[in-house]
N, CA, C and O atoms as a MOPAC input file, in Angstrom:
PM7 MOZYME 1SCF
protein

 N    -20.04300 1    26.54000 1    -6.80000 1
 C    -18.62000 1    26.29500 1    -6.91500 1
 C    -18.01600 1    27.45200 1    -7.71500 1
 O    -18.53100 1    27.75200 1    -8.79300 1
 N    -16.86000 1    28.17900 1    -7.20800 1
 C    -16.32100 1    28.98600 1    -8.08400 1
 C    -15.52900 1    28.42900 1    -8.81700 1
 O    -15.46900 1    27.23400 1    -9.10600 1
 N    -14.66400 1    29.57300 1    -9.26200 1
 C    -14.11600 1    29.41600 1   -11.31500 1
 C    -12.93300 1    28.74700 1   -10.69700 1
 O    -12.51400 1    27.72600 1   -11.24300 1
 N    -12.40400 1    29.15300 1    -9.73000 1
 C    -11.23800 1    28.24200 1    -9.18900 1
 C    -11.28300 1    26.98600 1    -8.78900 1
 O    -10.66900 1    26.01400 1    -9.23000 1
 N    -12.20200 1    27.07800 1    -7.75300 1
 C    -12.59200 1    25.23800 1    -7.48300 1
 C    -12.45700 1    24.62400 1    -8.34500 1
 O    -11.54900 1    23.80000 1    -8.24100 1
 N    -13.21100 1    24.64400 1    -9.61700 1
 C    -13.84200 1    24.23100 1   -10.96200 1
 C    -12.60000 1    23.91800 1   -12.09300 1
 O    -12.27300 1    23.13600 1   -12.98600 1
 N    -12.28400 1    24.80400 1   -11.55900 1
 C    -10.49000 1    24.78800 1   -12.60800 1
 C     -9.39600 1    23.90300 1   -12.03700 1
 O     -8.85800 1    23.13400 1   -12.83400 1
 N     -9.00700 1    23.89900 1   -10.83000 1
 C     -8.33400 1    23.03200 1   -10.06400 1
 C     -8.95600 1    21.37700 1    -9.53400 1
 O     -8.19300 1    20.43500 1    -9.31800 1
 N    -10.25400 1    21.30900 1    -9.41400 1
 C    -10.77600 1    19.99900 1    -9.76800 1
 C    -10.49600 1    19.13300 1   -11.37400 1
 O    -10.06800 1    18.00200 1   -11.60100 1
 N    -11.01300 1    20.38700 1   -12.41400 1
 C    -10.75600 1    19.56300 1   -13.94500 1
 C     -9.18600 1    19.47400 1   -13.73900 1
 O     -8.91800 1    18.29800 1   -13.98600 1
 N     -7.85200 1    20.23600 1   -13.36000 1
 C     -7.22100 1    20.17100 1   -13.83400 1
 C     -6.40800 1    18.83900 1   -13.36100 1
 O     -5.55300 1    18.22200 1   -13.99600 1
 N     -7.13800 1    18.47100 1   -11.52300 1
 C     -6.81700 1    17.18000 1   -11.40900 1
 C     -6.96500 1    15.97400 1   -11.77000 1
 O     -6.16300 1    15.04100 1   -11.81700 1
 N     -8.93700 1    16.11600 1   -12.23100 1
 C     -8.75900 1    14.65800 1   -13.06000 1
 C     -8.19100 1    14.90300 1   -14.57100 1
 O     -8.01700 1    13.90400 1   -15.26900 1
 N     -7.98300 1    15.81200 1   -14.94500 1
 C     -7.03400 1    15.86700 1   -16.69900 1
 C     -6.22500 1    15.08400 1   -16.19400 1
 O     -6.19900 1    13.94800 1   -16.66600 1
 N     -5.08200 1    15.50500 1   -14.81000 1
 C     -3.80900 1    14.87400 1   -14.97900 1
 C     -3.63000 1    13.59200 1   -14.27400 1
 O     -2.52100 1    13.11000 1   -14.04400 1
 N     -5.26800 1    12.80300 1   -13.78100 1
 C     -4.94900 1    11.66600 1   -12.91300 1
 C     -5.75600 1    10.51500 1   -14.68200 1
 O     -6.14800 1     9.35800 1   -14.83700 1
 N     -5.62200 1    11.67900 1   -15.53900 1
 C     -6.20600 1    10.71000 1   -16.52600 1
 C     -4.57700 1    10.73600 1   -16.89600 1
 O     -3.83600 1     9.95000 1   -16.30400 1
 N     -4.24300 1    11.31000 1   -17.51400 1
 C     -3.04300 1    11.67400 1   -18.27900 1
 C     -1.87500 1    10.50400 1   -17.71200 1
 O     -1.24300 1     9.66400 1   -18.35100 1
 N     -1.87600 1    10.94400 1   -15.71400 1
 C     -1.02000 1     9.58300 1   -15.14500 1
 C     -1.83000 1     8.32800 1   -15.60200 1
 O     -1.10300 1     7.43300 1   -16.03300 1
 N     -2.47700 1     8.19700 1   -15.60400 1
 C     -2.95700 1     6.52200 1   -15.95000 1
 C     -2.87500 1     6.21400 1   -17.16400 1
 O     -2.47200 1     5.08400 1   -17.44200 1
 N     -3.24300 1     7.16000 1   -18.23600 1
 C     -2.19500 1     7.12200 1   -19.25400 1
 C     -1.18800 1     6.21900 1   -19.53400 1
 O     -1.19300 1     5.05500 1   -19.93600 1
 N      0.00900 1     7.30800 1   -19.12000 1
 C      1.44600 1     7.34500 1   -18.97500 1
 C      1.71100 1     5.80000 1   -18.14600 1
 O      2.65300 1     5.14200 1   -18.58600 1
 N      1.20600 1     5.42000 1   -17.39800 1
 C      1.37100 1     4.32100 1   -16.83600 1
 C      1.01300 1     2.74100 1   -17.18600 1
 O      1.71600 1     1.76600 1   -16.91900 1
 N     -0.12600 1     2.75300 1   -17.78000 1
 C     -0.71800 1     2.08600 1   -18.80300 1
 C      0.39000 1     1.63100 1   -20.57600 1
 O      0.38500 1     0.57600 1   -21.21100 1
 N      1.19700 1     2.96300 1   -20.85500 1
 C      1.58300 1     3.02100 1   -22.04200 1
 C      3.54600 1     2.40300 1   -21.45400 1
 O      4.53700 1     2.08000 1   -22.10900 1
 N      3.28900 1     2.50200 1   -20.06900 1
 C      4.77800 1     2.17700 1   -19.75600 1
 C      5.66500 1     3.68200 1   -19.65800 1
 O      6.88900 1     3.73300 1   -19.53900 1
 N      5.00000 1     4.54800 1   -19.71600 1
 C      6.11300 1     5.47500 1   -19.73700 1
 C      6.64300 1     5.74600 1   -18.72700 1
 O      5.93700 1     6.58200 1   -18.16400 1
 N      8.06700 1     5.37200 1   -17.77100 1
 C      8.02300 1     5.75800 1   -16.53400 1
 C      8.06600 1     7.37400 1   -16.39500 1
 O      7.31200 1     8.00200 1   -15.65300 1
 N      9.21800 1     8.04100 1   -17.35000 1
 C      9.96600 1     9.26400 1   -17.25800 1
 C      7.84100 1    10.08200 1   -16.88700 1
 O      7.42000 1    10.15400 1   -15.73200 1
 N      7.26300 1    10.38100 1   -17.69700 1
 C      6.14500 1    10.78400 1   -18.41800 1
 C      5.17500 1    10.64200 1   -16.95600 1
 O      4.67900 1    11.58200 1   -16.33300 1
 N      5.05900 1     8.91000 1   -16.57200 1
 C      3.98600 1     8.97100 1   -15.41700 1
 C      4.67200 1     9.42100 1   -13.73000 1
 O      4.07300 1     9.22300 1   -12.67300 1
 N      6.15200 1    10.10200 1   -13.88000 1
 C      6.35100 1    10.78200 1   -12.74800 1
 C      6.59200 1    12.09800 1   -12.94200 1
 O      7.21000 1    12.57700 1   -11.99100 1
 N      6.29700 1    13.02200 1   -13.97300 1
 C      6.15500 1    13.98400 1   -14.48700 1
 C      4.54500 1    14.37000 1   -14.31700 1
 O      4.17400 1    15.54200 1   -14.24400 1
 N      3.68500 1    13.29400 1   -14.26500 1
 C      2.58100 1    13.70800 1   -13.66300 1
 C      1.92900 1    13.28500 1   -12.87200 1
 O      0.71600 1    13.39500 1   -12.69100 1
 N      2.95600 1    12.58200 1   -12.14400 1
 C      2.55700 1    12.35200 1   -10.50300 1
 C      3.04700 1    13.54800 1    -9.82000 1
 O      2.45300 1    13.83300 1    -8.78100 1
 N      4.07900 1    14.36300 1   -10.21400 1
 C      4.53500 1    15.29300 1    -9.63800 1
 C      3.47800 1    16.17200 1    -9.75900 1
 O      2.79400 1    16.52800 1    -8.79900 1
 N      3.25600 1    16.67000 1   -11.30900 1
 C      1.81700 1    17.70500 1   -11.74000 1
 C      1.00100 1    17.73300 1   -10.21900 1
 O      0.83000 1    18.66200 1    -9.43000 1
 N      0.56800 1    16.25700 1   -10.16800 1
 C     -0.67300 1    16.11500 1    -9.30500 1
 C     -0.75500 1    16.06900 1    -8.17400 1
 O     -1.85600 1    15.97500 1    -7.63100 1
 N      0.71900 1    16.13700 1    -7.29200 1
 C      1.15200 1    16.22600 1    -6.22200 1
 C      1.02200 1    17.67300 1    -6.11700 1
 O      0.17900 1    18.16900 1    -5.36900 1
 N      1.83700 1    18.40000 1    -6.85000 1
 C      1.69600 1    20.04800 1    -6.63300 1
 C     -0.06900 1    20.60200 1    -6.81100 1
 O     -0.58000 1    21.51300 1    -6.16000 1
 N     -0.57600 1    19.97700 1    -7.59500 1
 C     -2.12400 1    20.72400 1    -7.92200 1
 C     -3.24000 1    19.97400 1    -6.46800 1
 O     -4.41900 1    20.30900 1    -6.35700 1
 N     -2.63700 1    19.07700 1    -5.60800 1
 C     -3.31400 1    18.59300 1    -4.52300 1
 C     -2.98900 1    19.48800 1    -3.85500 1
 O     -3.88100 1    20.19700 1    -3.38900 1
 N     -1.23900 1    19.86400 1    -3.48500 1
 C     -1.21300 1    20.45200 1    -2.42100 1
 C     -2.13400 1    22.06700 1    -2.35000 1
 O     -2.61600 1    22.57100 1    -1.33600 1
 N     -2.16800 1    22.63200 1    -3.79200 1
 C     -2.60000 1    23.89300 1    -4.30800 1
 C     -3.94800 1    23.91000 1    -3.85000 1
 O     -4.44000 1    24.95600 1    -3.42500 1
 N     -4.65800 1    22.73100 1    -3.90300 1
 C     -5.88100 1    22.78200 1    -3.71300 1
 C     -6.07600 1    22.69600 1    -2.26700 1
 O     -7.08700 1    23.32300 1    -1.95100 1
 N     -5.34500 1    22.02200 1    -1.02600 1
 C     -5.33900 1    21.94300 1     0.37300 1
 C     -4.72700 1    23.27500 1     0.63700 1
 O     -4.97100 1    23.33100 1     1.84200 1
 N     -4.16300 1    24.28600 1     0.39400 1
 C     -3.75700 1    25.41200 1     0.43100 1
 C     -4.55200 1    26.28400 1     0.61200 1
 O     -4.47000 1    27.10500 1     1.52500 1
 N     -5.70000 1    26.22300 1    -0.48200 1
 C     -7.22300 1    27.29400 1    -0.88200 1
 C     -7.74200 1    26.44600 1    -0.11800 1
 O     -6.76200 1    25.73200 1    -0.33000 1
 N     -8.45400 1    25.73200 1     0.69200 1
 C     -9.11000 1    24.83600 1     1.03500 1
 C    -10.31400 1    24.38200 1     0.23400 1
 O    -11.50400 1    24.61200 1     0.45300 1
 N     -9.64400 1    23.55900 1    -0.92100 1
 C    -10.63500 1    22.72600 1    -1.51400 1
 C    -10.30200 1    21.33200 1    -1.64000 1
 O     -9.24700 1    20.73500 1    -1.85800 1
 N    -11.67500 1    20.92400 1    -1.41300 1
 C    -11.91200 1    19.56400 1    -0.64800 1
 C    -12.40300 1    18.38500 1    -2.28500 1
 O    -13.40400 1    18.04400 1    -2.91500 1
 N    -11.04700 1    18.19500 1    -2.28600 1
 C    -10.90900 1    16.89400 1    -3.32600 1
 C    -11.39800 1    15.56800 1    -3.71600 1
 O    -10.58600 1    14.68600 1    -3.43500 1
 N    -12.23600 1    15.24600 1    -4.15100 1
 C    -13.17100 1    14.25700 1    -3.91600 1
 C    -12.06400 1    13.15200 1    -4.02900 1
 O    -10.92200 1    13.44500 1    -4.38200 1
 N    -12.48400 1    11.72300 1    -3.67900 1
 C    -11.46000 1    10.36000 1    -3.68200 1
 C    -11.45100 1    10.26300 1    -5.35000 1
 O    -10.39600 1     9.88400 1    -5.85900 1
 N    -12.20700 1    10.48000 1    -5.94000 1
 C    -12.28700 1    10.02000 1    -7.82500 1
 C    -11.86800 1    11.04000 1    -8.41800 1
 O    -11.04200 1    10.71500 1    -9.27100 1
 N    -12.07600 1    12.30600 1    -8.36500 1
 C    -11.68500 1    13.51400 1    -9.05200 1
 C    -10.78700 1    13.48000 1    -9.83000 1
 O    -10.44400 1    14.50300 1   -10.42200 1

């Protein structure tokens, strides 16, 4: 796996922790601030073609 794969995988589960978080704590403003994050870092990753696991 390269440094990119590797970087764009952690950086999705950081922010599918971060949304559950935010969602958990009630924050709406906060958990669509990183639903967005994670919308843009999916599409980034279908772009390069890397293949996103369902849990990641």
């Amino acid at each position: 796996m390269d440094a990119f794969t590797a970087g764009i995988l952690q950086r999705i589960r950081s922010t599918e922790s971060d949304l559950h978080d935010a969602l958990r704590s009630g924050d709406e403003f906060l958990a669509e601030v990183e639903q967005a994050e994670l919308d843009d870092l999916h599409r980034l990753a279908a772009e390069h073609g890397v293949r996103v696991p369902q849990s990641a």
